[in-house]
N, C-alpha and C positions, 0 to 999 in steps of 0.2 A: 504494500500500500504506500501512495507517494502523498504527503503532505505538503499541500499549497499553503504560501500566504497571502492568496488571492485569486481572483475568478478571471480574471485578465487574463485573455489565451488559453482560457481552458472552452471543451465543445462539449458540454453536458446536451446530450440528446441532437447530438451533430450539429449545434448551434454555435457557433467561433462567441463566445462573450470579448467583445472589442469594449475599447474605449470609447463613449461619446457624451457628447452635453447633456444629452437627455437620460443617460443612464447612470451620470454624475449625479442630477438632479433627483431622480427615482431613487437611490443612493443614499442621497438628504435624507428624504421625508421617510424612508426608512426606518434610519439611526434614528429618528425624532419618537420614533416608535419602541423602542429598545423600553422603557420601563412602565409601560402596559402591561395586564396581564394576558397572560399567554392566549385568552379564547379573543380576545380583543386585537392583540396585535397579530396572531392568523387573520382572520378578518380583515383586517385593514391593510396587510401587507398583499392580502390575494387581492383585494381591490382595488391596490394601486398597480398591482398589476394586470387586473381584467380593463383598468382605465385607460393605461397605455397603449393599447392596441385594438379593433375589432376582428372578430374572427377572419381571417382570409379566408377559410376551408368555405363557413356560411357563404360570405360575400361573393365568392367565386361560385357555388352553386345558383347560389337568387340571381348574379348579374346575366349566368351563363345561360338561362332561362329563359331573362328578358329579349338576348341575343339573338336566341332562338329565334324570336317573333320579328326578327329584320332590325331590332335599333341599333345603330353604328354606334352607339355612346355606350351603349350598355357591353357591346363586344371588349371596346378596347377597356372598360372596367371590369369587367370576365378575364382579360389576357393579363391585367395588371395583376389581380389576386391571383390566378393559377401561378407566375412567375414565383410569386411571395412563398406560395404552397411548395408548388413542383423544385423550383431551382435551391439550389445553396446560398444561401445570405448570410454574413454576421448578424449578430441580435442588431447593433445599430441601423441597419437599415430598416428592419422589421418596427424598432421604433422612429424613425424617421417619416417613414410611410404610415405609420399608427393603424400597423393591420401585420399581423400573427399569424399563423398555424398553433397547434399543442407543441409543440416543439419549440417555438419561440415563446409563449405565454410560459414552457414550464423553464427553461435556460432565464427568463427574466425573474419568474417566482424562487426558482433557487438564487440569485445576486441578493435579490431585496430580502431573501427570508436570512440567509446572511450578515444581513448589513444589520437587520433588526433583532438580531440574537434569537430568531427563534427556538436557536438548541444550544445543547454542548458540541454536537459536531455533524457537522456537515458534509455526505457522504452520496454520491451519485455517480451509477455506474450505467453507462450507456451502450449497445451493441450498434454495432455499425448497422443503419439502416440500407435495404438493399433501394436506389434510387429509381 
């Protein structure tokens, strides 16, 4: 077992955790959470990260839909969220764009859960997904 001092460069759930402003800032309000109690700051920490992002998986089903029915707007919002979904991203981008898969929602909930002491230790083991 390798012990990190941080989640920079590490890929829990094949997700690159990078560096970004917005993940500084998520980061913050974290720590601000740290002397909560513990059913409170779960809650609040899985909130700030269901707030971060909307589902891309949903939003590329409902867009791909509309698509269906001939709207040119609705395609290229279907082809935005399948990229988010289908392709490889660091988490930054995923909040960038403030749209997810389970794999970016869960790579953002392990930083914050982290940053806000939800435990003694912090331990995620991920299998390489087949793409």
């Amino acid at each position: 077992m390798e012990h990190l001092n941080t989640y920079i460069g590490i890929e829990p759930f094949t997700v690159l955790v990078d560096d970004s402003t917005q993940l500084r800032g998520l980061a913050e309000r974290a720590r601000a959470l740290r002397q909560l109690p513990f059913p409170d700051k779960l809650q609040q920490v899985k909130q700030l990260a269901i707030d971060a992002m909307v589902n891309a998986y949903e939003k590329m089903v409902v867009w791909g839909r509309k698509a269906a029915t001939g709207d040119s707007g609705a395609r290229e919002q279907h082809q935005k969220f399948k990229g988010i979904v289908f392709q490889g991203h660091p988490l930054s981008y995923a909040l960038q764009q403030g749209a997810g898969c389970c794999r970016y929602q869960g790579a953002l909930f392990f930083a914050l859960g982290y940053e806000a002491d939800l435990g003694d230790q912090h331990f995620v083991h991920a299998s390489p997904v087949n793409r």
